[in-house]
C-alpha positions as CSV (number, residue, x, y, z in Angstrom):
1,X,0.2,21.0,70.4
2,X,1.2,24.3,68.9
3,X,-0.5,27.4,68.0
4,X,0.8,29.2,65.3
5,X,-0.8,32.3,63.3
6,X,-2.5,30.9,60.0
7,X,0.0,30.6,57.3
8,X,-1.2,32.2,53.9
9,X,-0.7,30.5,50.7
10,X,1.9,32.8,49.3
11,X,4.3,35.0,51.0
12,X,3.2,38.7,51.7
13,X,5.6,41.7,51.9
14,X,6.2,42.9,55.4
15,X,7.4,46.5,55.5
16,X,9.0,47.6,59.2
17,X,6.6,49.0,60.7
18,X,7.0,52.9,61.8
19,X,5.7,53.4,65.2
20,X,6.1,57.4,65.2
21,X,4.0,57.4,61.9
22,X,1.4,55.2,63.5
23,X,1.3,57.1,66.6
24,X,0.7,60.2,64.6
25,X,-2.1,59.1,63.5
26,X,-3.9,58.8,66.7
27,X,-4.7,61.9,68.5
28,X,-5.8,60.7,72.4
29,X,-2.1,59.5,72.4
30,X,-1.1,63.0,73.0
31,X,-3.0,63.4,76.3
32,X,-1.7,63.8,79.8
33,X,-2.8,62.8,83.4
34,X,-1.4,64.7,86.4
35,X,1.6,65.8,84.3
36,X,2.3,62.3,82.6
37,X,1.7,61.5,79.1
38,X,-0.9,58.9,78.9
39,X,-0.3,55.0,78.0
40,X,-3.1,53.7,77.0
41,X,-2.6,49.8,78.1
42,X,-6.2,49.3,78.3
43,X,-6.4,47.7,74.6
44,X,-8.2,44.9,75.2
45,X,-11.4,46.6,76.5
46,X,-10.8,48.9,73.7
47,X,-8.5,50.5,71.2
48,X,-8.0,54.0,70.9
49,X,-9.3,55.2,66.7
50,X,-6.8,56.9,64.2
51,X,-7.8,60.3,62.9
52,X,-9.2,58.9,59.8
53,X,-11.7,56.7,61.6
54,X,-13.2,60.0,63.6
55,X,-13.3,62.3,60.1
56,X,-15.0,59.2,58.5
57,X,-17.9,59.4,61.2
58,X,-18.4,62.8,61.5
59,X,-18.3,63.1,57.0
60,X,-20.7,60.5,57.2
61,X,-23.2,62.7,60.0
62,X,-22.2,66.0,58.0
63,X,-22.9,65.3,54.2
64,X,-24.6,61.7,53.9
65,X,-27.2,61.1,56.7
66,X,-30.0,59.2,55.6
67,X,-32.0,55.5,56.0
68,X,-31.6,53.1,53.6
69,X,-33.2,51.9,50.1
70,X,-34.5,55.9,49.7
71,X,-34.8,57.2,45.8
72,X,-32.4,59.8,46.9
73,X,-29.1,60.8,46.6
74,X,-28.0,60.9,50.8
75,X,-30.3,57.5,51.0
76,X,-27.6,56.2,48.1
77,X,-24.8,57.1,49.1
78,X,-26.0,55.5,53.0
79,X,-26.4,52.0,50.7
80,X,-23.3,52.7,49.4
81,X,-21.6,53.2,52.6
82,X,-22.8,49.8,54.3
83,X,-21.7,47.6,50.8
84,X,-18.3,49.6,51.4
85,X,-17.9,48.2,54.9
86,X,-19.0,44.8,53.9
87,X,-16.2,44.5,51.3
88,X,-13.5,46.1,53.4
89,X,-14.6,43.6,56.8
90,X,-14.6,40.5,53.9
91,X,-11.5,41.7,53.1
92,X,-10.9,41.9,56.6
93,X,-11.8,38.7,57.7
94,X,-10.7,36.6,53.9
95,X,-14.6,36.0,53.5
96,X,-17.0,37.4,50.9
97,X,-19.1,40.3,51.5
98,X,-22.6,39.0,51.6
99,X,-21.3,37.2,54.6
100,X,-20.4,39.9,56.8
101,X,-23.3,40.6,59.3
102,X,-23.4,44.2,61.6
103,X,-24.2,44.9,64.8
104,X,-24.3,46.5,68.1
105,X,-21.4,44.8,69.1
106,X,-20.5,40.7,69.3
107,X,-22.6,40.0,72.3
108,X,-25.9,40.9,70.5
109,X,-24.7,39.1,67.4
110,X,-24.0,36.1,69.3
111,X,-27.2,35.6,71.2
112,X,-29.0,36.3,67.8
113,X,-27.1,33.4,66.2
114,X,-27.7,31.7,69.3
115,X,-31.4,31.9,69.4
116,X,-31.6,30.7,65.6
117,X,-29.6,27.6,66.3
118,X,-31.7,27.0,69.4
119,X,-34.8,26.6,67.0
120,X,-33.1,23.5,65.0
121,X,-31.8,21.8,69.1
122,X,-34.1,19.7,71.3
123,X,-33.3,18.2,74.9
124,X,-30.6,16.0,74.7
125,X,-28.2,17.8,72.4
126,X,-24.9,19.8,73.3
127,X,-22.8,22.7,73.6
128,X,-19.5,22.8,74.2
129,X,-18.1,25.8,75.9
130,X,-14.5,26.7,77.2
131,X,-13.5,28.1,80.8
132,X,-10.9,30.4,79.0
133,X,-13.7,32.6,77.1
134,X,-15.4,36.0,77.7
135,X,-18.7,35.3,79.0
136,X,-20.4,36.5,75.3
137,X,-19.4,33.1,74.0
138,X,-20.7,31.6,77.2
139,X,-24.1,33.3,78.5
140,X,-25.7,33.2,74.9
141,X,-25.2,29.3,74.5
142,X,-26.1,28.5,78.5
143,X,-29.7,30.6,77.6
144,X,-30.2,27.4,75.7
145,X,-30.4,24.9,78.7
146,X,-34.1,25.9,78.9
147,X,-35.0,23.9,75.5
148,X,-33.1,21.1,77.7
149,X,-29.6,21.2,75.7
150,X,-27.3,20.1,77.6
151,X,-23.9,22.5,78.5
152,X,-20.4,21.1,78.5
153,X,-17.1,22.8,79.5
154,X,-13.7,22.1,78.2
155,X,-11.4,22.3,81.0
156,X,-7.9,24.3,81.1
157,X,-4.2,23.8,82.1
158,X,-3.5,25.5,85.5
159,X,-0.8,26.6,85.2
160,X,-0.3,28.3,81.9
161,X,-4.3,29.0,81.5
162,X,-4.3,26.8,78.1
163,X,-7.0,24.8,76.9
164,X,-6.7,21.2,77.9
165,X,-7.0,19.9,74.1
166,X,-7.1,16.2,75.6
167,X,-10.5,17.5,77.4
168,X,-12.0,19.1,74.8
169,X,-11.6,16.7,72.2
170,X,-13.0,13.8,74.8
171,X,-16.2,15.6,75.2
172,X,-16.9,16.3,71.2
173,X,-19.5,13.3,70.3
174,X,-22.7,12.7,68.0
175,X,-24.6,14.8,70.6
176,X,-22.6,18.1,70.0
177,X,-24.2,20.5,67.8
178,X,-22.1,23.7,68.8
179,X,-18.4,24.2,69.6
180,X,-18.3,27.7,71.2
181,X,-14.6,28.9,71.6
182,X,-12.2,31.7,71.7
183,X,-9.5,32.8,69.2
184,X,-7.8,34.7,71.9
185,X,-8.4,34.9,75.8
186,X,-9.3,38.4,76.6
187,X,-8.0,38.0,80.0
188,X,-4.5,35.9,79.9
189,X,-3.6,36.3,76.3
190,X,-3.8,32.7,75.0
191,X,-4.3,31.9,71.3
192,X,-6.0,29.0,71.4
193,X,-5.6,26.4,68.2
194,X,-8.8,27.3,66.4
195,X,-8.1,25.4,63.3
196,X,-7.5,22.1,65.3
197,X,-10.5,22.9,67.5
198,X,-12.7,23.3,64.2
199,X,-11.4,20.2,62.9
200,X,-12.6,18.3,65.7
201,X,-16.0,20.0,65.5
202,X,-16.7,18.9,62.0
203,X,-15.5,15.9,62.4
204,X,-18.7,15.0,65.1
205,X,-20.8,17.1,62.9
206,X,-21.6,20.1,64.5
207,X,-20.9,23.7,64.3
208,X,-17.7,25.8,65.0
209,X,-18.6,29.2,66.5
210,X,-15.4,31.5,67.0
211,X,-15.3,34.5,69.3
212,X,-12.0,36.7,67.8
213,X,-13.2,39.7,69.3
214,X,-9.4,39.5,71.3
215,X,-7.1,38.1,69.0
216,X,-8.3,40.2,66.0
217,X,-6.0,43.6,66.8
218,X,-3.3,41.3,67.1
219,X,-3.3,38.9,63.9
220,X,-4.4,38.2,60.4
221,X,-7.7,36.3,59.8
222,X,-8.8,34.1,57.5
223,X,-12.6,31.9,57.9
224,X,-11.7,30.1,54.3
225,X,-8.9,28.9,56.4
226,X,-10.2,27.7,59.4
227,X,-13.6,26.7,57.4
228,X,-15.2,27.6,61.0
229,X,-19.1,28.4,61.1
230,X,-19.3,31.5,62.3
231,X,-16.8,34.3,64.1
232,X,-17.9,37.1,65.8
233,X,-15.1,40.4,66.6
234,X,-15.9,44.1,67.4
235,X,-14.1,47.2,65.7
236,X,-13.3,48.9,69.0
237,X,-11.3,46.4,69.8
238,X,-9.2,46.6,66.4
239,X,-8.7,50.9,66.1
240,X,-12.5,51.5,65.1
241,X,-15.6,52.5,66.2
242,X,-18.2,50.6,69.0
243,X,-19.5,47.9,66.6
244,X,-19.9,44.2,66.2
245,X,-19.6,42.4,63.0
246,X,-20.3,38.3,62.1
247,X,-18.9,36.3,59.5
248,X,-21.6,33.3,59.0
249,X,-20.7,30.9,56.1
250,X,-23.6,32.2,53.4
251,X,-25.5,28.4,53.7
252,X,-26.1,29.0,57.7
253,X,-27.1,32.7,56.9
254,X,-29.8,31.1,54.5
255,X,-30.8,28.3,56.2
256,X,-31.1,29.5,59.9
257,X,-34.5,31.2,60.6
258,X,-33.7,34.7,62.6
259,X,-35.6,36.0,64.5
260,X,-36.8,39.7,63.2
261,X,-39.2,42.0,61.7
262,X,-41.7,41.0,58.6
263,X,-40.9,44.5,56.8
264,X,-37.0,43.3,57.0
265,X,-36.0,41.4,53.9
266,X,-35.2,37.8,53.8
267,X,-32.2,38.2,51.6
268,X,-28.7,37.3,53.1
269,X,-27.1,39.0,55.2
270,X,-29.7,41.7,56.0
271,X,-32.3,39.7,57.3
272,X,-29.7,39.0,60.7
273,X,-29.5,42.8,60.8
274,X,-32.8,44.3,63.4
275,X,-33.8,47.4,62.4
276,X,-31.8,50.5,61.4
277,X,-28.2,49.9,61.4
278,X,-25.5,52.6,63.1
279,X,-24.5,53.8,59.7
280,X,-22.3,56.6,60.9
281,X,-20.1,54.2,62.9
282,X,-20.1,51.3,59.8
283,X,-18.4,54.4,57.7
284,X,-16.2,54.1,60.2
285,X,-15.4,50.2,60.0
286,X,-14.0,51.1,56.1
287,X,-12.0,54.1,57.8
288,X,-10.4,51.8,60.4
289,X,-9.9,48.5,57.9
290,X,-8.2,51.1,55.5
291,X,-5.9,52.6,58.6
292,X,-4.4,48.8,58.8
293,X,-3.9,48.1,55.0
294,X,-2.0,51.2,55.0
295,X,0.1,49.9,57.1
296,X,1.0,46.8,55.2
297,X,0.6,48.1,51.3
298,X,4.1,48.4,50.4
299,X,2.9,49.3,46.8
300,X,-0.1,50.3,44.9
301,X,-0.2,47.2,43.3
302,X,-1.0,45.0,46.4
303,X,-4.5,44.4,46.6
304,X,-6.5,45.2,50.5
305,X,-6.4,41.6,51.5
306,X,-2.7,41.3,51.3
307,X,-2.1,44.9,52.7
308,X,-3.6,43.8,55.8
309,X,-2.1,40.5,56.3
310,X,1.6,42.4,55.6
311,X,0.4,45.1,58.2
312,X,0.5,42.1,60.7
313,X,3.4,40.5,59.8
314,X,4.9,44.2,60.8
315,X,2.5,44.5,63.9
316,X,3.6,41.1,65.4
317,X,7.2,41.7,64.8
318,X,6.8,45.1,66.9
319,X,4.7,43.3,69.7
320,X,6.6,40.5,69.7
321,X,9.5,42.7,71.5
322,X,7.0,44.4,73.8
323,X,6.3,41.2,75.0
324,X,9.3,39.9,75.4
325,X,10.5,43.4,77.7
326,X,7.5,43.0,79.6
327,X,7.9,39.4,80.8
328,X,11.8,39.8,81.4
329,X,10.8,43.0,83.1
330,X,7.4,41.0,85.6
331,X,10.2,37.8,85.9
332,X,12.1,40.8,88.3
333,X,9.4,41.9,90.1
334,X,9.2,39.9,93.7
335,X,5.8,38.9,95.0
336,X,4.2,38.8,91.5
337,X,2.1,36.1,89.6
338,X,1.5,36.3,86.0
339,X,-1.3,34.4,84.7
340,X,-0.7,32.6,81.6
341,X,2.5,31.6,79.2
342,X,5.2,32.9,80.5
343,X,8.2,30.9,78.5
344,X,9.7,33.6,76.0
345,X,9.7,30.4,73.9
346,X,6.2,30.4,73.3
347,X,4.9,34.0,72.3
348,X,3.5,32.6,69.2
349,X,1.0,31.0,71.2
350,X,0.1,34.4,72.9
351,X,-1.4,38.3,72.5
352,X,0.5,40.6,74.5
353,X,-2.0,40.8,77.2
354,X,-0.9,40.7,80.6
355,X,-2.8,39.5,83.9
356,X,-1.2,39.6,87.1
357,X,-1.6,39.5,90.7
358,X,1.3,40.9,93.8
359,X,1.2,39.8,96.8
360,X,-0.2,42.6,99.7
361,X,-2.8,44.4,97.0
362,X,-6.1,44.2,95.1
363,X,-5.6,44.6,91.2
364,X,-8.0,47.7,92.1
365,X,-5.5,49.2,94.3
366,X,-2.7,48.5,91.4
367,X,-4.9,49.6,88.9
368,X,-5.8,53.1,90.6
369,X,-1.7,53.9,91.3
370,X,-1.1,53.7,87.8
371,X,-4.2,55.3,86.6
372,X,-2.8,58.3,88.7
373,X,0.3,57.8,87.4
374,X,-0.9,58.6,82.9
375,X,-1.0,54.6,82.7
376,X,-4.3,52.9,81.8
377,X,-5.1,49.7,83.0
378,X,-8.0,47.3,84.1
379,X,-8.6,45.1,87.4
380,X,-11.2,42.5,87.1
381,X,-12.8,39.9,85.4
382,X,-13.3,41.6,82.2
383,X,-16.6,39.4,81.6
384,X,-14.2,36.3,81.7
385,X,-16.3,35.3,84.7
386,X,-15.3,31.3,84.1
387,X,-11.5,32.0,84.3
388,X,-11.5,34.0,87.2
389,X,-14.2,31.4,89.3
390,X,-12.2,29.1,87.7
391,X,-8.5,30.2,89.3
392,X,-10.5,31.1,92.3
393,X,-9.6,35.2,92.3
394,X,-12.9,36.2,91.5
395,X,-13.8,37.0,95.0
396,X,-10.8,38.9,95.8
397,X,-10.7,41.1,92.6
398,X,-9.9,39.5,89.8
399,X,-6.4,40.8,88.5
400,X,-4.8,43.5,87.0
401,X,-4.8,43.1,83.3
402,X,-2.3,44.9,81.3
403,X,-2.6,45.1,77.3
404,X,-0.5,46.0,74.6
405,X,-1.1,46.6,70.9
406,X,1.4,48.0,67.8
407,X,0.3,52.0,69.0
408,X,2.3,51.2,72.7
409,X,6.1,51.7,73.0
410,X,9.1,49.9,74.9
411,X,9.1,53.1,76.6
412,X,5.7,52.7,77.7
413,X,6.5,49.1,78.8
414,X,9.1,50.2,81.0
415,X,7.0,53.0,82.8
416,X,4.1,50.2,83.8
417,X,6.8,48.2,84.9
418,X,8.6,51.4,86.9
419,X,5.3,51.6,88.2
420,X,4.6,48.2,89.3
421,X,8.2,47.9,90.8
422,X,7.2,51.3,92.8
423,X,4.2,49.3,94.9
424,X,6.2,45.9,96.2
């Protein structure tokens, strides 16, 4: 079955992207580590920000600090700030702004959510889960087995680290009430086929909950499209600040009973908001949306929503030839075992995020070599605890993850591979 990014209706001008314009724009890309410029391939714990995004925050702290709903100007222009934010993540996201939700980041969204649907489930019913996912789209829904819900796992394909569709859609039945699921594994790289996946959910009748906190630096977005439930992503993980933000379709928004403070309103979406939000970083979340239009507006005329889904037609195009260096460059490379696609053949159905394993060291040990070396890196699980109990490397360190996104050079894929090369 094959993945492919979500087509839009009409065709949107792509310009080429310009990599020394975009890495201009981001000023921790000119550091250095023991003499080595920096390569920051740690994307998918965390993105570096453009400039915009850090003058955005610190305008906000400077001129406009203030709580909410205040008969004041600074209290206003606060207000103002978080409806900004709301249009430019529905933008964003192809939603509308009254269904954009903030927050810490996704996990706390998700076990809010989670907690309201729990209200509405009794012993018996069922969750379906995936082995592929970061623990945030796992934990939240297993809290649920003490109302007696019962928790189901959708199995994956060895040896490319893809969801077993055939498995999945055998355990959807009239008992389901959630289908929990990843756009993007945050470990392997896999874009999973959400739409299809949703599809199937419906069809039982129950709920589609989508975690894109992975896939969303990577690819356009659009709920109308994939008419899922609910999708959870975080701005650091897409070149802004450390935030979480929920589309919920308005009808679950309003029917759902949260669970939260009397003073807070009961209108939609503020009453799945606790307490005061981090309005310095949500200026931010307009900043960084704003940074990616840019990228993609090839004329004044184009409107946000198609700036952004040009910027990724350009973005893709760019990472589509960092991954293709990076797995002719790992096929080389004796002793190593990448985790995941690996046929150049099928890089639609893949971010470029890289986990591997060579034989004779821990993915600490890798990891720590080319940290010295001005090349970031994780080893781990990266809170995909199933995956890694799953493949059975948990206990002996997890892997090295390697992560690209459209900031990152060929050159840059060259060094980690120089660097990798350097250890067998």
């Amino acid at each position: 079955m094959k993945t492919s990014i979500l087509e839009t209706a009409r065709p949107i001008p792509t310009k080429p992207l310009d990599l020394g314009l975009v890495r201009a724009q981001f000023p921790s890309l000119r550091r250095q580590v023991n003499g080595h410029p920096v390569a920051f391939l740690d994307g998918p714990g965390g993105t570096q920000v453009p400039q915009r995004v850090i003058e955005a925050i610190s305008d906000y702290l400077s001129t406009h600090n203030a709580n909410t709903c205040g008969a004041y100007a600074t209290s206003r222009e606060t207000d103002q700030v978080i409806a900004d934010a709301r249009s430019a993540m529905a933008d964003f996201l192809g939603c509308d702004p009254d269904e954009i939700v903030f927050g810490p980041n996704m996990t706390s969204l998700t076990f809010a959510i989670g907690r309201a649907i729990g209200r509405e489930l009794k012993a018996g019913d069922e969750i379906l889960l995936t082995h592929l996912d970061h623990d945030a789209n796992v934990s939240p829904w297993r809290a649920l087995e003490e109302r007696g819900v019962k928790i189901q796992f959708a199995d994956i394909n060895e040896h490319d680290c893809t969801i077993n569709m055939d498995d999945l859609a055998g355990k959807i039945n009239s008992r389901t009430k959630i289908v929990a699921v990843g756009y993007a594994s945050n470990a392997v790289g896999t874009i999973n086929d959400v739409k299809t996946i949703v599809r199937l959910a419906h069809e039982a009748g129950a709920m589609a909950y989508i975690d894109a906190v992975h896939y969303a630096p990577h690819g356009p977005i659009d709920v109308r499209e994939l008419d899922c439930d609910f999708l959870a992503c975080s701005t650091y993980k897409f070149f802004g600040p450390h935030m979480g933000v929920l589309y919920g379709k308005r009808e679950h928004l309003a029917r759902l009973q949260p669970y939260k403070l009397r003073a807070n309103t009961n209108a939609v979406p503020q009453r799945w908001e606790w307490g005061t939000l981090n309005h310095e970083c949500i200026s931010g979340i307009t900043a960084c949306v704003e940074y990616l239009a840019e990228l993609g507006r090839v004329n004044a005329s184009v409107s946000r929503r198609d700036a952004l889904v040009g910027a990724y037609g350009a973005i893709q195009a760019h990472e589509r030839k960092l991954m293709e260096r990076m797995l002719a460059g790992l096929r080389k490379i004796p002793g190593l075992r990448l985790y995941g696609i690996s046929d150049p053949a099928r890089l639609e159905s893949r971010c470029p995020t890289f986990a591997v394993r060579i034989d004779g060291h821990t993915p600490l040990e890798l990891a720590t070599t080319l940290g010295e070396q001005g090349i970031f890196t994780w080893d781990g699980n990266y809170y995909a605890l199933n995956l890694t109990e799953r493949l059975g490397v948990e206990q002996s360190g997890g892997f090295l993850r390697i992560g690209f996104v459209h900031y990152n050079t060929e050159q840059e894929v060259d060094r980690v591979l120089e660097g990798l090369r350097s250890q067998v």
